[in-house]
DRENDO-1510 file (C-alpha; in Angstrom, 1 decimal, always signed):
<recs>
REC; n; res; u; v; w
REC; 1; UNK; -4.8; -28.3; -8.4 .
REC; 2; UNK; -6.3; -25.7; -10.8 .
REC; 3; UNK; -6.3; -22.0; -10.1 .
REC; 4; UNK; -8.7; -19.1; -11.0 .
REC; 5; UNK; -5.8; -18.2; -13.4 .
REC; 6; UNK; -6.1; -21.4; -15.1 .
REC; 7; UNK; -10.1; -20.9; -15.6 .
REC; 8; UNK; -9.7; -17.1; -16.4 .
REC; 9; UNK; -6.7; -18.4; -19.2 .
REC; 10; UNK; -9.4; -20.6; -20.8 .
REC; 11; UNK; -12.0; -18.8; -20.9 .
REC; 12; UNK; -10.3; -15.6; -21.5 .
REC; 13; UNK; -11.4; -13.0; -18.8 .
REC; 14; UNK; -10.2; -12.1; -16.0 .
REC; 15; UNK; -9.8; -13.8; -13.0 .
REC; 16; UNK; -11.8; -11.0; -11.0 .
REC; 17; UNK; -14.8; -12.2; -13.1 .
REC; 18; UNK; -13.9; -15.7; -12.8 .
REC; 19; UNK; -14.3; -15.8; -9.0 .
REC; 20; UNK; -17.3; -13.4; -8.9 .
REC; 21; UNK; -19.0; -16.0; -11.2 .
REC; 22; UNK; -18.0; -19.0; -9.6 .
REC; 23; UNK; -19.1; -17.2; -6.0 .
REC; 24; UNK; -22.7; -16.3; -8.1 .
REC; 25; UNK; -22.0; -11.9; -7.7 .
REC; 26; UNK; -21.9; -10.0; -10.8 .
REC; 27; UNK; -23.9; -9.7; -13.9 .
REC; 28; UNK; -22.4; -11.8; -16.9 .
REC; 29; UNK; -24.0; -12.9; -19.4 .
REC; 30; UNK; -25.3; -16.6; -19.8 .
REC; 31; UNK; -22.7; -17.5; -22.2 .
REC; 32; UNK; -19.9; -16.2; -20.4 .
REC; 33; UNK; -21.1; -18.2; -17.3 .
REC; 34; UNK; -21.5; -21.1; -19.3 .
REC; 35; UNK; -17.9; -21.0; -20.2 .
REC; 36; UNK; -16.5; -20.4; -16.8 .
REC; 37; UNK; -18.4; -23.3; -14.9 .
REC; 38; UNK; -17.5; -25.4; -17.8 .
REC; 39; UNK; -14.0; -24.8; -17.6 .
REC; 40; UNK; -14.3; -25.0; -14.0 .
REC; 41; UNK; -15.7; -28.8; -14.0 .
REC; 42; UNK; -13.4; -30.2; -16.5 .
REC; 43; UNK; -10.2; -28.2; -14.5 .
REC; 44; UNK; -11.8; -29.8; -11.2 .
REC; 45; UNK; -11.7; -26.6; -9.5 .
REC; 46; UNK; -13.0; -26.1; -5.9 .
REC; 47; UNK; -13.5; -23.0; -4.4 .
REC; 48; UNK; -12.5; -22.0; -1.0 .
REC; 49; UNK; -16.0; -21.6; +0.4 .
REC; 50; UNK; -16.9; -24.9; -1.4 .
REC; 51; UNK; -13.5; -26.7; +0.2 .
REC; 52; UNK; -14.3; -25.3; +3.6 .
REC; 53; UNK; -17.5; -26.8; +3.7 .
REC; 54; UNK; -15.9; -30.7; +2.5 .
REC; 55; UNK; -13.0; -30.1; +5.4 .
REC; 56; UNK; -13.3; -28.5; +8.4 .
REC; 57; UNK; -9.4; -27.8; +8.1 .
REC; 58; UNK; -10.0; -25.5; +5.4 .
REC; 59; UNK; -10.7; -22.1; +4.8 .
REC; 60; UNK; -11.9; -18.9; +3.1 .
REC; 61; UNK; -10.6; -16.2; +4.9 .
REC; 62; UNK; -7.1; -13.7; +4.4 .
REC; 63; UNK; -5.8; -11.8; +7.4 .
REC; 64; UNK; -4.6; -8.6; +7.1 .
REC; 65; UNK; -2.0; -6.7; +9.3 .
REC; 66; UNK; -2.2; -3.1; +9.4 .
REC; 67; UNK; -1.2; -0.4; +11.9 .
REC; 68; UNK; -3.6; +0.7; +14.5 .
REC; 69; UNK; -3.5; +4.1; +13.4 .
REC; 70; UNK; -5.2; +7.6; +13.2 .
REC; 71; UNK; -4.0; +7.9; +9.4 .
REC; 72; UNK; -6.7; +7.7; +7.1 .
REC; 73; UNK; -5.0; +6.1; +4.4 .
REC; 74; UNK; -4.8; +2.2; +6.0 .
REC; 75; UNK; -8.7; +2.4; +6.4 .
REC; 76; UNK; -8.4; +3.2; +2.6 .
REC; 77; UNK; -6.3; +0.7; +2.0 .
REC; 78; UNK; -8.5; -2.2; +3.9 .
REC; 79; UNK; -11.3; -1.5; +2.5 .
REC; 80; UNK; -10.3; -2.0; -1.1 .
REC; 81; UNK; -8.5; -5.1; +0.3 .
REC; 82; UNK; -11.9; -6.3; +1.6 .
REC; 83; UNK; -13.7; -5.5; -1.7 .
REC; 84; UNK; -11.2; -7.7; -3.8 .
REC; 85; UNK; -11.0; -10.7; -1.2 .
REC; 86; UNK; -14.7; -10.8; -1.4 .
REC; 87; UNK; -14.4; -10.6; -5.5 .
REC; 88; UNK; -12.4; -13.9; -4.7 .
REC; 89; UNK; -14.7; -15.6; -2.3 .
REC; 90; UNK; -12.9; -14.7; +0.8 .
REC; 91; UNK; -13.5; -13.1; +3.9 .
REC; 92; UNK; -11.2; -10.5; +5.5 .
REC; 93; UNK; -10.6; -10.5; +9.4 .
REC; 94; UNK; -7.9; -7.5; +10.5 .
REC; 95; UNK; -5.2; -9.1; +12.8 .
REC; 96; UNK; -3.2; -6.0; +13.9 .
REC; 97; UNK; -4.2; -6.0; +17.9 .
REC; 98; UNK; -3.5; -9.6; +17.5 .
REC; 99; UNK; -0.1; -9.6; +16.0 .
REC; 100; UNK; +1.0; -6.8; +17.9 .
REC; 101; UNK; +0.2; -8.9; +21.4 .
REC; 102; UNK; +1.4; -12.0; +20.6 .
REC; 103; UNK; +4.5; -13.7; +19.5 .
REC; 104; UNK; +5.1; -16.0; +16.6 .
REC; 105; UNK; +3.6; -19.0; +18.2 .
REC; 106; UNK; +0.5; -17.9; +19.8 .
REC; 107; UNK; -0.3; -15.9; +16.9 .
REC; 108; UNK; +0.1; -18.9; +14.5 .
REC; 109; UNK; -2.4; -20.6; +16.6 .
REC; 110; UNK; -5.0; -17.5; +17.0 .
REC; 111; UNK; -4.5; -17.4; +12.8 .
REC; 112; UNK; -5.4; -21.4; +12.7 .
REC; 113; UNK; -8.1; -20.5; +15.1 .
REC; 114; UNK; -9.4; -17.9; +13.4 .
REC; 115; UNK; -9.2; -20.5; +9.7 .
REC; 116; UNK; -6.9; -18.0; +8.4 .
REC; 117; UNK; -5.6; -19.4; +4.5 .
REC; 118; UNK; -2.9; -16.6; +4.1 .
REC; 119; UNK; -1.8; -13.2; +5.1 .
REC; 120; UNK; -1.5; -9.4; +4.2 .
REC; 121; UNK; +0.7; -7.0; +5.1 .
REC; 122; UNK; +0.5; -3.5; +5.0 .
REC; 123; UNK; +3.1; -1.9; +7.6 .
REC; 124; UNK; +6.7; -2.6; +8.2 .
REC; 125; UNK; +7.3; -4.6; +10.8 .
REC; 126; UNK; +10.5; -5.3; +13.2 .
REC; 127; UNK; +10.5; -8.9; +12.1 .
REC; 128; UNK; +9.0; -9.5; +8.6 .
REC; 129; UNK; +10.7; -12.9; +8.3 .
REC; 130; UNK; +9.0; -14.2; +11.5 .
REC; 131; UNK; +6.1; -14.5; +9.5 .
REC; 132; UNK; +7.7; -17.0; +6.7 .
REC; 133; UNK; +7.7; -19.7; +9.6 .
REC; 134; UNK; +3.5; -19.7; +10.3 .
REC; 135; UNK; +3.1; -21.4; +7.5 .
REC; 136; UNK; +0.9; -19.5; +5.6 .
REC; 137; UNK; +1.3; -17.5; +2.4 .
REC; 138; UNK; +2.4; -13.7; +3.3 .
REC; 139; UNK; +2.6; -10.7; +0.7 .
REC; 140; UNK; +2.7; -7.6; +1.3 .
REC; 141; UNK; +0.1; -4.8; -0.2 .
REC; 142; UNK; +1.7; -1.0; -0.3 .
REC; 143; UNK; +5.6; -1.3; +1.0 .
REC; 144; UNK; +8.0; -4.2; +0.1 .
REC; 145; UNK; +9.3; -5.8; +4.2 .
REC; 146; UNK; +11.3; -8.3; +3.1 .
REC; 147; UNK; +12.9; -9.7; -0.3 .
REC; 148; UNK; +11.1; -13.1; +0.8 .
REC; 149; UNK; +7.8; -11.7; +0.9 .
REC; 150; UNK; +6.4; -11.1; -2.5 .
REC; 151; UNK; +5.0; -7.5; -2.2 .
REC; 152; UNK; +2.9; -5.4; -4.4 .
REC; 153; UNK; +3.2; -1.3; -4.1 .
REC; 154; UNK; +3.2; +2.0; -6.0 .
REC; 155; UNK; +6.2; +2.4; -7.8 .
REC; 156; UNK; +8.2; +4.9; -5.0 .
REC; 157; UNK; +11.1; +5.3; -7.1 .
REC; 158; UNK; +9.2; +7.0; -9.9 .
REC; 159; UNK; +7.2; +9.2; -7.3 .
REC; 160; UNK; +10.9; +10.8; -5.3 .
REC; 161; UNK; +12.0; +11.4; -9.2 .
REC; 162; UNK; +8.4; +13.0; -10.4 .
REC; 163; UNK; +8.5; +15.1; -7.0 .
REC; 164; UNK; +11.9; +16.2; -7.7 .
REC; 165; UNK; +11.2; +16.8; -11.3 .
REC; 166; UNK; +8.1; +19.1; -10.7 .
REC; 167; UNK; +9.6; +21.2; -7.5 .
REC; 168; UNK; +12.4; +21.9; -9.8 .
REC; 169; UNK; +10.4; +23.0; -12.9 .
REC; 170; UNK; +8.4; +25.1; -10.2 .
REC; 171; UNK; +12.1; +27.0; -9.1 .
REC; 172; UNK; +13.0; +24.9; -6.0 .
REC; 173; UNK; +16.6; +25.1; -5.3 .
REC; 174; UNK; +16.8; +24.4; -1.5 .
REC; 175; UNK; +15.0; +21.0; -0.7 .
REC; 176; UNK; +13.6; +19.6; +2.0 .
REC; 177; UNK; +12.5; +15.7; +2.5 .
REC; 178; UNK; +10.7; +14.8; +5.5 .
REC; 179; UNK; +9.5; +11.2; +6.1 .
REC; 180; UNK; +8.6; +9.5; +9.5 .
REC; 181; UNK; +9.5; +6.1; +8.3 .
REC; 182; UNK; +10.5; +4.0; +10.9 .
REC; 183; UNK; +12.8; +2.1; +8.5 .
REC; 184; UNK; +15.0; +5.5; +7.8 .
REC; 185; UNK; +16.1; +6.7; +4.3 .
REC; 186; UNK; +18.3; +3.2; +4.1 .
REC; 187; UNK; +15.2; +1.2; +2.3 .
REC; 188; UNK; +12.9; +4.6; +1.1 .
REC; 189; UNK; +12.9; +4.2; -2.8 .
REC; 190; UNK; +10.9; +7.6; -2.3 .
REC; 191; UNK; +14.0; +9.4; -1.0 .
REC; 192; UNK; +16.0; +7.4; -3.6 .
REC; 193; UNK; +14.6; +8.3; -6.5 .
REC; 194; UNK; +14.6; +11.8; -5.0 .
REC; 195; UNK; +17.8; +12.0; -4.1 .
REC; 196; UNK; +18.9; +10.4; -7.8 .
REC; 197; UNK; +17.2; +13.3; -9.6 .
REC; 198; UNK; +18.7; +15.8; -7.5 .
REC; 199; UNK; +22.2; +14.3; -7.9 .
REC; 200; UNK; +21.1; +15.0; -11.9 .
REC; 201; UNK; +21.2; +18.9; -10.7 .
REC; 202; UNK; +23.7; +19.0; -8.7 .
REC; 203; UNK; +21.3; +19.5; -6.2 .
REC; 204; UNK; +20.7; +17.8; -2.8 .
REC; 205; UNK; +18.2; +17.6; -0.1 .
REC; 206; UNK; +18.2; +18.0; +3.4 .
REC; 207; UNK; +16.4; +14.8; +4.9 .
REC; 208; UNK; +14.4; +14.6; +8.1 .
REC; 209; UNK; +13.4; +11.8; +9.8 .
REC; 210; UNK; +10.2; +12.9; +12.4 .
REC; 211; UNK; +10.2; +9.1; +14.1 .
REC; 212; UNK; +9.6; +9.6; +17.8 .
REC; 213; UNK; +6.4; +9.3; +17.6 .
REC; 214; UNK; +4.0; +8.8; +14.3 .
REC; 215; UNK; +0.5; +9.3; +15.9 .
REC; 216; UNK; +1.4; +12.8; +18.5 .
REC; 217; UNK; +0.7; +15.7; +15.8 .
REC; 218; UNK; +2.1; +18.2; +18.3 .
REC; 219; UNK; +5.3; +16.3; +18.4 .
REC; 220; UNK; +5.5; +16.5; +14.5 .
REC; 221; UNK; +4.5; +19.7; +14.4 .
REC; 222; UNK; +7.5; +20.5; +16.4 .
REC; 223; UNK; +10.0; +18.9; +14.7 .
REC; 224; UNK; +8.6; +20.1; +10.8 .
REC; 225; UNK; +9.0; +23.7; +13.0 .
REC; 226; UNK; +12.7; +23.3; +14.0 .
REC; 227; UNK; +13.8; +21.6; +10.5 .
REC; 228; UNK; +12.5; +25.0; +9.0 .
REC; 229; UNK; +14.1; +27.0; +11.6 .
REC; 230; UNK; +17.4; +24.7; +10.7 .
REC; 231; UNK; +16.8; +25.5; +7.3 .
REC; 232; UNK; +15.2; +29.1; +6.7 .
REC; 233; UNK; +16.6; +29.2; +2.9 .
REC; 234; UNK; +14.3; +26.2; +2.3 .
REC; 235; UNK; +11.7; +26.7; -0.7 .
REC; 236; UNK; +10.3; +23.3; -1.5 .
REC; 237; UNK; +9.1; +20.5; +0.8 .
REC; 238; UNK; +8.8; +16.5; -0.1 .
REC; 239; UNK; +6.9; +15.0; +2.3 .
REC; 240; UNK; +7.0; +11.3; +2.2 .
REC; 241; UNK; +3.2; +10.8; +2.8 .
REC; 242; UNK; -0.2; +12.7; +2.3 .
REC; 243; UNK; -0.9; +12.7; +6.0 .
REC; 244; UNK; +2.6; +14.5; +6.6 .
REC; 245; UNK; +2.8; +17.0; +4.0 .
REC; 246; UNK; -0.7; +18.5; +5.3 .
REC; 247; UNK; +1.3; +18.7; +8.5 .
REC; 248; UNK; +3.5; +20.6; +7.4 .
REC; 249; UNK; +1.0; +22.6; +5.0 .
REC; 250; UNK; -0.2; +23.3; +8.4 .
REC; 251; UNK; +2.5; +24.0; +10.1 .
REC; 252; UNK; +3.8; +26.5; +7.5 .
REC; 253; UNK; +0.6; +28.7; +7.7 .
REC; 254; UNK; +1.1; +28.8; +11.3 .
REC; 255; UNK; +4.3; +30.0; +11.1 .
REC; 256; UNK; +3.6; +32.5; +8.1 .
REC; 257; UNK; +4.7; +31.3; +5.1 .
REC; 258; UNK; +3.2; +32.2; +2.0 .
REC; 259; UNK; +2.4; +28.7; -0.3 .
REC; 260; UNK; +3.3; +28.2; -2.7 .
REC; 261; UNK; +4.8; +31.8; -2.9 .
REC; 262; UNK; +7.9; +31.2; -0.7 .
REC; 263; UNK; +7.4; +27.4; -0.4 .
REC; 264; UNK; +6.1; +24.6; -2.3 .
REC; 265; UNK; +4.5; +21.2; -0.7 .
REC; 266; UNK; +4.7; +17.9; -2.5 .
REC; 267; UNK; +3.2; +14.7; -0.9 .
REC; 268; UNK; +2.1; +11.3; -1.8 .
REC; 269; UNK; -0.7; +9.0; -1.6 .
REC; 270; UNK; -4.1; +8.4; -2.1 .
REC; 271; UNK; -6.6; +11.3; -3.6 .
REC; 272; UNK; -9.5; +10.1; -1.5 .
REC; 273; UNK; -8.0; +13.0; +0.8 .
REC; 274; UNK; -6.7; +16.0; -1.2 .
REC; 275; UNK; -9.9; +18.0; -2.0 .
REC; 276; UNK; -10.5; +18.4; +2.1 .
REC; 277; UNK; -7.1; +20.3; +2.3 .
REC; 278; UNK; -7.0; +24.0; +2.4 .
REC; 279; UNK; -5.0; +25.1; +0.2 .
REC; 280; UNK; -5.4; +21.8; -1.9 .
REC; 281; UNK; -2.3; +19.3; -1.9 .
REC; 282; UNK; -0.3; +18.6; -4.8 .
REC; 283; UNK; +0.3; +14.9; -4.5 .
REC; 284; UNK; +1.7; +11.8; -6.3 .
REC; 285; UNK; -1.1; +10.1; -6.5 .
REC; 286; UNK; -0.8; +5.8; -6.0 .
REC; 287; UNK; -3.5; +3.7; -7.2 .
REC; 288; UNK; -4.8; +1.9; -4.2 .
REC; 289; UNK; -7.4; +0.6; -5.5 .
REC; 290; UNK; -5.1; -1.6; -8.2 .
REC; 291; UNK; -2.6; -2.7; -5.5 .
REC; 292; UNK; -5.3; -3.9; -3.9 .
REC; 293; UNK; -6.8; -6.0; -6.4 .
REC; 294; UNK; -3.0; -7.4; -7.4 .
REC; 295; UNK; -2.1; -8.1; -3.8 .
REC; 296; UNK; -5.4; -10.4; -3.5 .
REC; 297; UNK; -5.1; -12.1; -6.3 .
REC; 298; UNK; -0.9; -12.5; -5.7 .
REC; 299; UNK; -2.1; -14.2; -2.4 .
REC; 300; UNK; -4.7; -16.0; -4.0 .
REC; 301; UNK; -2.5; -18.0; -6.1 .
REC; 302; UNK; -0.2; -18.8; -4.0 .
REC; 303; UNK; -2.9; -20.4; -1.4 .
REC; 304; UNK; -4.0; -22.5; -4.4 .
REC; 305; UNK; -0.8; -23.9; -4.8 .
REC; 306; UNK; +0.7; -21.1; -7.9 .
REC; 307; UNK; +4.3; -19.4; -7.8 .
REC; 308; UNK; +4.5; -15.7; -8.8 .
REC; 309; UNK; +6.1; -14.9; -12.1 .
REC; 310; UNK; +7.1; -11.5; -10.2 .
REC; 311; UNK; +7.9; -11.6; -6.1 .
REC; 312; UNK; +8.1; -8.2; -6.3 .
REC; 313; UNK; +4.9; -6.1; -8.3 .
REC; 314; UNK; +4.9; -2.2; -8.4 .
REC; 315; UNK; +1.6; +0.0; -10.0 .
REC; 316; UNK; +2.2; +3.3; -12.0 .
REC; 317; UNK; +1.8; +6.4; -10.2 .
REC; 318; UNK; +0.3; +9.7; -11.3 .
REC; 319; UNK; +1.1; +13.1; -10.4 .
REC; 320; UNK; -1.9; +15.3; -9.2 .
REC; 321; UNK; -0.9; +19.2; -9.5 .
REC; 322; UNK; -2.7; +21.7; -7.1 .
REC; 323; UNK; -2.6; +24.4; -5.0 .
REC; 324; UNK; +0.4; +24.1; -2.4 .
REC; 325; UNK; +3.0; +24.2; -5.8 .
</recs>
């Protein structure tokens, strides 16, 4: 069966544009969707909505799994998600309170219930590989869970060697990492890439792991407090994600520190957030909005039928330097 790849390849665009014309949104010109529907009839491609509507057994929509959370950055993330699905004539339904209730079973059912044609994950769960055996195609937007789940995320790596790179060029000697991963430092390419450039140094860091409990920012609060007190010498922080290095931004004022005079903060993620913080946070910026846009149209091809030429996709990262180094 042809793909939107296969219509974008002949006509030459891209297959965003592809499926926007095909689903009648955009402005093209008349030429352009001359070509495309063209192409289209003599590929004998179908879209989802129009396969749906020949078989009640088909469908148009992608689940996607996220953490039901109090960090801003998932509400980010599935909202871009929902902006590209619907660029490729699908609908998005969030399955988190679903997955989280039910086991593998029931939740394929509530999934084939629902008319679910594949899945997206964006939060690491306790048992990825459960979700090879639903039948559906899975990848995963933002974090890699498994190897057999083709994934699609920042590159981490590069971000732990760029923070390590600028906290050194800024005079950090005794460095802190804190992350509240609930996978540990075994599987954080952030901490690894980190670490690596560190190692280059003759440096090393002291990691922190704040995993009791993500969502209780007292709890945090207290831990980032005794990791300092642990570590008094400390003059430069990497905090695994935006959300925790304001913690600790926060927690640092409150304890008296002078930033970035005595210490310096380094986080990552998204810059929809940065200009609220006070002082403004030096982050590693990842492009949301293009691992959004891969991860659909990654899943998209493989519910038509198409094999990734990469299982495993990772999007440049760019570092944004402001007041907290």
């Amino acid at each position: 069966m042809a793909s939107l790849k296969d219509i974008a390849d002949r006509v030459g665009i891209s297959k965003a544009a592809v499926s926007r014309i095909l689903n009648g949104k955009g402005s093209f010109s008349r030429d352009t969707i001359y070509k495309v529907e063209k192409a289209a009839r003599e590929l004998n491609y179908t879209l989802p909505s129009m396969a749906a509507e020949e078989n009640n057994n088909s469908a148009n929509t992608i689940g996607l799994i996220v953490p039901l959370s109090h960090i801003p950055y998932f509400g980010v993330l599935s909202s871009r998600i929902e902006a590209a699905a619907y660029d490729y004539g699908y609908g998005l339904l969030l399955c988190s309170s679903a997955y989280e209730h039910l086991n593998s079973e029931e939740f394929a059912a509530w999934l084939r219930r629902h008319r679910v044609s594949g899945l997206i994950v964006g939060v690491m769960l306790n048992h990825p590989a459960e979700l090879t055996d639903l039948g559906l195609p899975v990848v995963s937007a933002g974090l890699e869970i498994a190897p057999e789940i083709p994934s699609v995320s920042a590159d981490n790596l590069s971000m732990g060697r760029i923070a390590a790179r600028h906290l050194l060029s800024r005079g950090c000697k005794n460095l802190l990492y804190i992350s509240n991963s609930n996978s540990g430092l075994k599987n954080d390419h952030r901490y690894r890439g980190f670490y690596q450039e560190l190692e280059k140094n003759q440096l090393v860091a002291w990691p922190t792991i704040l995993a009791d409990d993500h969502n209780d920012s007292r709890a945090i609060k207290e831990m980032i407090t005794e990791t300092l007190m642990d570590h008094p010498e400390a003059d430069g922080i990497f905090a695994e994600s935006q959300t925790l290095a304001l913690e600790c931004v926060r927690t640092l004022q409150d304890l008296g520190y002078r930033i970035p005079e005595e210490i310096k903060v380094i986080g990552c993620g998204s810059p929809y957030f940065g200009s609220y913080a006070v002082p403004r946070l030096t982050i590693l910026e990842e492009n949301t909005d293009l691992i959004a846009k891969k991860t659909v149209s990654l899943l998209a091809d493989l519910i038509e039928g198409g094999h990734p030429t990469n299982d495993h996709l990772t999007v440049p990262v760019s570092l944004q330097i402001n007041q907290t180094t």
